[in-house]
Every structure is written in C-alpha cells, then in structure tokens.
C-alpha positions as CSV (number, residue, x, y, z in Angstrom):
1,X,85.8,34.8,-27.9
2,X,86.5,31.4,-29.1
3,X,89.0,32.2,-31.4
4,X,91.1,34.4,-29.0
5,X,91.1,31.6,-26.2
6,X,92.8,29.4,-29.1
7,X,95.8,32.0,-29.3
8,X,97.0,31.6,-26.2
9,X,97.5,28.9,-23.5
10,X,94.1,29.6,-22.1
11,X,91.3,27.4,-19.9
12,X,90.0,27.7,-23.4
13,X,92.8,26.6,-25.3
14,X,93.1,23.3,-23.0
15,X,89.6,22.3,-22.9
16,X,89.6,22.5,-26.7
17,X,93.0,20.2,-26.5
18,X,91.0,17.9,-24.4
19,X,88.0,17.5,-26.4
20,X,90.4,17.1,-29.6
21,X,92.1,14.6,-27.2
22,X,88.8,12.6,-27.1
23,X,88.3,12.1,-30.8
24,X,86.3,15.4,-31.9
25,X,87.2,17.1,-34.9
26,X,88.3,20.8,-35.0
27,X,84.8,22.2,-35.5
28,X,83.2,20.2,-32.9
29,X,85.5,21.1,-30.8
30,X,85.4,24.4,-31.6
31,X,81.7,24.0,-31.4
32,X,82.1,22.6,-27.1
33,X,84.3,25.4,-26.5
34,X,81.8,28.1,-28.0
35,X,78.9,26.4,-25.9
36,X,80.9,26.3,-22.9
37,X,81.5,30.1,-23.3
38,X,78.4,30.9,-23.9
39,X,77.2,29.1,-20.9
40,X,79.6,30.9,-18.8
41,X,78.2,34.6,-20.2
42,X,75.0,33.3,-19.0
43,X,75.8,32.2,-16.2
44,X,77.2,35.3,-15.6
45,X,74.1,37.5,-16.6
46,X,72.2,35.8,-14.5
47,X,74.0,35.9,-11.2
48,X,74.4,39.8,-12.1
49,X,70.6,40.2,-12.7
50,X,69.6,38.3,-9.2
51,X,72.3,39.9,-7.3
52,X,70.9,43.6,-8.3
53,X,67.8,42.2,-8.0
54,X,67.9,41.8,-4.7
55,X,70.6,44.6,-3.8
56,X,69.6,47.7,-5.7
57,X,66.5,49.3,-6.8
58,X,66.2,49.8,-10.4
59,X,64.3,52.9,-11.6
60,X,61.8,52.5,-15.0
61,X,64.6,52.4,-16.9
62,X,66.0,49.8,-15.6
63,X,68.9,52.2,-14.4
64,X,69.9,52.6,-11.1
65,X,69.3,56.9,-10.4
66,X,67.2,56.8,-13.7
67,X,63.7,57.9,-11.6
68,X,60.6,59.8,-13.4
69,X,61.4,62.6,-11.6
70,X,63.1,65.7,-13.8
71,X,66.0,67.9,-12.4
72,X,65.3,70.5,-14.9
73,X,63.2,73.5,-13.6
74,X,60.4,73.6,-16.6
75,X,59.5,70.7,-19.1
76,X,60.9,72.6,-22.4
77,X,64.1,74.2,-22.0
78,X,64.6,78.0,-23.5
79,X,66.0,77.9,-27.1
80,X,68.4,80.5,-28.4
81,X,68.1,82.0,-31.6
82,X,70.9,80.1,-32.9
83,X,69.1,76.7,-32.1
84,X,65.5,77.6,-33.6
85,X,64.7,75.5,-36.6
86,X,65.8,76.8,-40.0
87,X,63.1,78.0,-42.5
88,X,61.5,75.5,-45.4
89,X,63.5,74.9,-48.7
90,X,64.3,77.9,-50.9
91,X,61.8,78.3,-53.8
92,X,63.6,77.6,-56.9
93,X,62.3,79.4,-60.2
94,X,61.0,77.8,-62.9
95,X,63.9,77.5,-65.9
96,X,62.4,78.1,-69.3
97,X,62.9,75.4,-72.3
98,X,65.2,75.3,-74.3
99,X,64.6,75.5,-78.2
100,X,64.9,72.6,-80.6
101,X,66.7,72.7,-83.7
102,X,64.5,71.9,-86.6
C-alpha cells in the first residue's frame, strides 16, 4: 500500500514529503508512512467489528445468515451413479526377470 501512495500525489505521498522534509531518510520515512497505514487498517477493523457488534447478530460462523440450522431436507444428500467413488487401484501382474548374459 505504501508503495502505490508514493506513485501518485496522494495523503500518502505528502506525509512521506513531510517526514523527508523533517530530516528522515527514505526508509524511515517509508517506515512512518507504512505505520501510519497500518494504523489506519486497524482502525478501520475495529470500528467495523464494534459497529456489527452491536448492529447485527452473527451466526457461529461468524457470518451473518450462517445459523446451525440446514435447508437441506435429510443430512446426506442422494448420490448418482456417476458421483459414487471409483474402485481401488488396478492389480498390476507381476513382470518376470529378465535373463543375464553370462
């Protein structure tokens, strides 16, 4: 994300001017603008999380409409002859040795 904010005349691209500005080098600057982005994800996570949190009820997957009841009317669904396993590994026949030229 960093590097794409440096493309383009960005929020990104003038906070890393200002910190340059200030005496950093290009990796610590780099580095404050990384930070700063990553503080901004968070932020952002967590204001999602608390939001649902207190909006919408999650089922046990942590999905909203994700419950522990099935829509399906049995537990195993009927399988067609075409999706039925395939039998074990063909039996190969033993080769017999070859002989050795004295």
């Amino acid at each position: 994300m960093a590097t794409v904010q440096l493309r383009t005349p960005t929020e990104g691209r003038a906070y890393f001017d200002r910190k340059k500005a200030a005496g950093k080098t290009s990796m610590e600057a780099m580095r404050c603008l990384k930070r700063r982005l990553s503080d901004l994800v968070f932020r952002t996570m967590l204001g999602d999380y608390v939001a649902g949190r207190i909006t919408t009820v999650t089922g046990p997957g942590g999905h909203r409409g994700n419950d522990s009841d099935s829509s399906a009317t049995g537990s195993q669904p009927h399988t067609g002859s075409s999706d039925k396993p395939l039998p074990g590994p063909a039996i190969t026949h033993p080769r017999t040795a070859m002989l050795t030229a004295c």
